[in-house]
C-alpha positions in Angstrom: 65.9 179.4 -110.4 66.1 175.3 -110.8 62.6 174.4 -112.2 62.2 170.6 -111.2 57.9 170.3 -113.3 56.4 172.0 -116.0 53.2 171.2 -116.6 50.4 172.3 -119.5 46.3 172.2 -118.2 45.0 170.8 -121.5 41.7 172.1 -120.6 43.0 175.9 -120.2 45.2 175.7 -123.4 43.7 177.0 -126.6 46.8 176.1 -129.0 47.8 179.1 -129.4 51.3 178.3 -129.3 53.3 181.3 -128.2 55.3 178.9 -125.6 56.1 177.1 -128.6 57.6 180.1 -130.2 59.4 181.3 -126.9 60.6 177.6 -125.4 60.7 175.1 -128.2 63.2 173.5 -126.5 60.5 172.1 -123.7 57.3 173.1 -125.3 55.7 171.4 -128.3 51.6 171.2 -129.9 50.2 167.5 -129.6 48.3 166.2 -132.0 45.3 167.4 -130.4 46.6 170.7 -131.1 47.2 172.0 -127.5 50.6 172.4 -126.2 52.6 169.7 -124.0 55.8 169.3 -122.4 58.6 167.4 -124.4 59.9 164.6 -122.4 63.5 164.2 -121.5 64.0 168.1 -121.0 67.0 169.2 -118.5 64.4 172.7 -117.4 67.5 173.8 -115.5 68.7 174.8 -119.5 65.7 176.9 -120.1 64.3 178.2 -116.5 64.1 181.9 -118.0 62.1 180.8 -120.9 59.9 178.8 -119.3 59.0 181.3 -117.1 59.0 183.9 -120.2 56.4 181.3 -121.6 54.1 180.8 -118.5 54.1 184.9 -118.2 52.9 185.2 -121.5 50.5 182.4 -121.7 47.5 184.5 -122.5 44.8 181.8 -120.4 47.9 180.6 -117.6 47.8 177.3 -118.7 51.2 176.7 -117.8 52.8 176.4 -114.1 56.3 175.0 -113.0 57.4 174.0 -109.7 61.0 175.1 -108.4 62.9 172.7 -106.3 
């Protein structure tokens, strides 16, 4: 799997931060508390986490595009 976007609906995301703890690598909480997408992040490196983290986001705030 090549995952090209990752993207985090702010409004969905409670802060729980379980992507945090299963992707650190691409996932980190802003200083609003919710979770984001670090920038500069080769996804190719981490497509099995990333879609680890968006299986277990328990309110789906996270989705990724493949290319």
């Amino acid at each position: 799997m090549k995952i090209k976007e990752v993207k985090v609906n702010k409004e969905l995301c409670i802060g729980c931060g379980l992507c945090t703890s299963i992707c650190p690598d691409v996932f980190k909480l802003a200083s609003d508390g919710k979770s984001e997408v670090a920038e500069g992040v080769d996804f190719s490196n981490h497509a099995d986490h990333i879609d680890q983290a968006t299986a277990s986001c328990p309110v789906a705030a996270i989705s990724f595009k493949e290319e």
